[in-house]
C-alpha positions in Angstrom: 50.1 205.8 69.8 53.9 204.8 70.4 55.3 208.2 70.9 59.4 207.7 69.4 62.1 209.7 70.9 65.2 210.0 68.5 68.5 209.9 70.8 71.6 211.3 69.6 74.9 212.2 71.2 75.2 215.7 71.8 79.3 216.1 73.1 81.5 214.0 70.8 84.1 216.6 71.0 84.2 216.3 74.9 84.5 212.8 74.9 86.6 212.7 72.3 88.9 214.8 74.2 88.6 212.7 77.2 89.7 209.6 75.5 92.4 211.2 74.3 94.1 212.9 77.5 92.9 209.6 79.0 93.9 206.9 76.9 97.7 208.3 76.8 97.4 209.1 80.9 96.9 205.6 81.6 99.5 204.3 79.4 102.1 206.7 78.9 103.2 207.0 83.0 102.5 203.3 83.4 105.0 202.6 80.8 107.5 205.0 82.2 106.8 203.7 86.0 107.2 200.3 84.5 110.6 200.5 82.7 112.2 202.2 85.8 110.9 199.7 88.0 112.7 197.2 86.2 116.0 199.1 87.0 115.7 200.6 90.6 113.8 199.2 93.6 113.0 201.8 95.1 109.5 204.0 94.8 110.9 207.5 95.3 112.6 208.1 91.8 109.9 206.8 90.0 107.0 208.9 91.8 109.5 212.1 90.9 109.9 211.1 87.5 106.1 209.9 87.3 104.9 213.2 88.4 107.4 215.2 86.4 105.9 213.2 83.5 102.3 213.7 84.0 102.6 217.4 84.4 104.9 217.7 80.9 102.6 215.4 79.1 99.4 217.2 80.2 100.8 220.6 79.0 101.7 219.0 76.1 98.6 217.0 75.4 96.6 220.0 76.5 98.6 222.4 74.0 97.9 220.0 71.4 94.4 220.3 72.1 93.8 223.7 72.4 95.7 224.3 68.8 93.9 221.5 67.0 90.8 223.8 67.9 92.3 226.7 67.6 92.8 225.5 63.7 89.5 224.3 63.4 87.9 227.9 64.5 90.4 229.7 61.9 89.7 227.6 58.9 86.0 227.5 59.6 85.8 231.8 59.8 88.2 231.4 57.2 85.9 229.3 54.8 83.1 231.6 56.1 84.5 234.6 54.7 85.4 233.3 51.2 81.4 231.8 50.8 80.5 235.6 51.7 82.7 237.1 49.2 81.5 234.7 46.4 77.7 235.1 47.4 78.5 239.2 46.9 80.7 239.0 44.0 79.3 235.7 42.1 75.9 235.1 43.2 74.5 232.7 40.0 77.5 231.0 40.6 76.8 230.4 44.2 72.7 229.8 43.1 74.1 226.7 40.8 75.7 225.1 43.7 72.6 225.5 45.5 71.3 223.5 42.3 73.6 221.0 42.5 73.9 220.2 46.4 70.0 220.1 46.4 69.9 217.9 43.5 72.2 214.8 45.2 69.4 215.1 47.8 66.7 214.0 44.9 65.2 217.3 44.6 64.1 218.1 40.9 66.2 220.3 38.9 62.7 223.0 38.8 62.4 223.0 42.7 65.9 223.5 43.0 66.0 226.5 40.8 63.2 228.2 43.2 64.3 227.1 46.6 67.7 228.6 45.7 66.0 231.8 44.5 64.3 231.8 47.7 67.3 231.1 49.9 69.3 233.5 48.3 66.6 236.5 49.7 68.8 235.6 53.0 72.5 236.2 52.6 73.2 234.5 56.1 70.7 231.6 55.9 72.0 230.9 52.1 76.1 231.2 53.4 75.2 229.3 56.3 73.6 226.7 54.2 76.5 226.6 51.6 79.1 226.3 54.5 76.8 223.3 56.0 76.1 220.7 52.8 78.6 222.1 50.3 82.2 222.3 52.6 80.7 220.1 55.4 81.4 222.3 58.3 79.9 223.0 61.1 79.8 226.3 62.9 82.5 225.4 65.8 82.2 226.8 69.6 84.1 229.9 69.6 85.4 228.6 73.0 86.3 224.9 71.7 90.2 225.5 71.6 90.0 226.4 75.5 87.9 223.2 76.7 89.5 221.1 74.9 93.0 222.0 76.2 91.4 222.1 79.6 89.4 218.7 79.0 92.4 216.8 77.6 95.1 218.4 80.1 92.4 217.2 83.0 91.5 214.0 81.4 95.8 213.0 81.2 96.3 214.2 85.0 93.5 211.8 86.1 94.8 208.7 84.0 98.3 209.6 84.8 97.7 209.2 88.3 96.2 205.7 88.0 99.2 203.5 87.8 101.2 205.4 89.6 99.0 205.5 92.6 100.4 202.9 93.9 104.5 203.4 94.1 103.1 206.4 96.0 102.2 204.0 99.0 104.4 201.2 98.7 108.2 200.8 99.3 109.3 198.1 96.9 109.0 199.0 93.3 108.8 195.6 92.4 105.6 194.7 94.2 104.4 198.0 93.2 104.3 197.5 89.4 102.4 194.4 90.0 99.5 196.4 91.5 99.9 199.0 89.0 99.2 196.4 86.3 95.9 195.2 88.0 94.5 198.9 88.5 95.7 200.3 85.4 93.7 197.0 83.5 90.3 197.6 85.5 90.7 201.6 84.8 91.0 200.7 81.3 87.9 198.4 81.6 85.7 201.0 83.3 87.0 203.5 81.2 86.1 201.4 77.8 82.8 200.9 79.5 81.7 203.9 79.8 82.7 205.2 76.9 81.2 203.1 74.8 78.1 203.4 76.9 78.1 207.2 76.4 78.2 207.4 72.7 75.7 204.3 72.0 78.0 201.3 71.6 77.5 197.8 73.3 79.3 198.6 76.6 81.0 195.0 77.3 82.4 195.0 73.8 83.7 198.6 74.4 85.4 197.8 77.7 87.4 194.7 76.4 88.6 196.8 73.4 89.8 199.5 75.1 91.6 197.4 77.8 93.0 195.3 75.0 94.3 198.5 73.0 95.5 200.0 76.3 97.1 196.5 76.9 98.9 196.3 74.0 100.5 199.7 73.7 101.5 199.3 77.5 103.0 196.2 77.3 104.6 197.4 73.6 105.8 200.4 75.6 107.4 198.5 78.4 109.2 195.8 76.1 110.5 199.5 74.7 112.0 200.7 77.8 113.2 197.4 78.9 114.8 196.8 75.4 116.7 200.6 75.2 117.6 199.2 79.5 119.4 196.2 78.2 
């Protein structure tokens, strides 16, 4: 017998945080690097300024992080504390959601009735399962605000450093943007890649779309700096 093995992806936060600190680290500096290049020729300023910009935008990216889950811990033990309230103070009125919820999944209005009578023997089972199917929230990590700063700050460092890799080695700006354009494009493709691989998407497709995006809000961010230049 064909034994099947269901495969799901377990971390869509984490790589959801990594595309994000990611995404905005390879595009962000290269845009910067790019728009000074076309004023100065020389590789000094724009490593300073590079580097002063990755480390502002990681804080920044990473602070943004850490309150977004920060927020989502809050309203979850927020929404946590009303259901146990209402399962205290109005627990028919609590039984007929049960009813209901379990009815949009086809059960029959007399099975319902029980299996509510039955969950409601176990406040925390019953809130849990109120919390789950009626508000649509999932219990959050309690340490999900800190990871995801740390993951997203992290995640912006390492992009950051991509394009502007090379105006740390070489002396002409100029020539320097060039090769930031190439490695900055394959990044973007092995980054698309691999993130496409990791949550079950066709992997080619994944990589050309997220070097395209990437592309695009480079190039519009370039045009940008060039246009306030002029």
């Amino acid at each position: 017998m064909h034994h099947h093995e269901e495969k799901h992806f377990d971390s869509p936060h984490f790589v959801k945080d990594i595309v994000i600190g990611m995404a905005d680290g390879l595009t962000v500096p290269f845009a910067l690097a790019a728009g000074l290049s076309g004023a100065i020729d020389t590789t000094a300023i724009i490593v300073t300024a590079g580097i002063a910009e990755i480390a502002a935008g990681s804080i920044a990216m990473g602070l943004g992080g850490y309150l977004a889950g920060r927020t989502e811990v809050d309203h979850y033990a927020t929404e946590l504390e009303r259901e146990n309230y209402e399962a205290d103070v109005f627990p028919e009125k609590e039984k007929a959601e049960v009813r209901e919820v379990l009815e949009t999944y086809g059960v029959s209005r007399d099975s319902s009735k029980l299996i509510a009578e039955e969950m409601s023997k176990d406040k925390e089972k019953w809130v849990n399962f109120m919390m789950r199917f009626e508000l649509g929230l999932e219990k959050p990590d309690a340490k999900r605000a800190r990871n995801s700063a740390l993951t997203i700050g992290i995640a912006y460092i390492v992009g950051g450093l991509v394009p502007l890799s090379p105006y740390l080695f070489m002396k002409s700006a100029h020539e320097a943007l060039l090769v930031s354009v190439a490695i900055t494009l394959v990044a973007l493709l092995i980054f698309g890649f691999f993130k496409a691989k990791a949550i079950g998407q066709p992997p080619l497709a994944g990589a050309l779309k997220t070097a395209l995006i990437g592309a695009l809000a480079a190039g519009a961010a370039f045009g940008l700096a060039h246009l306030i230049e002029v």
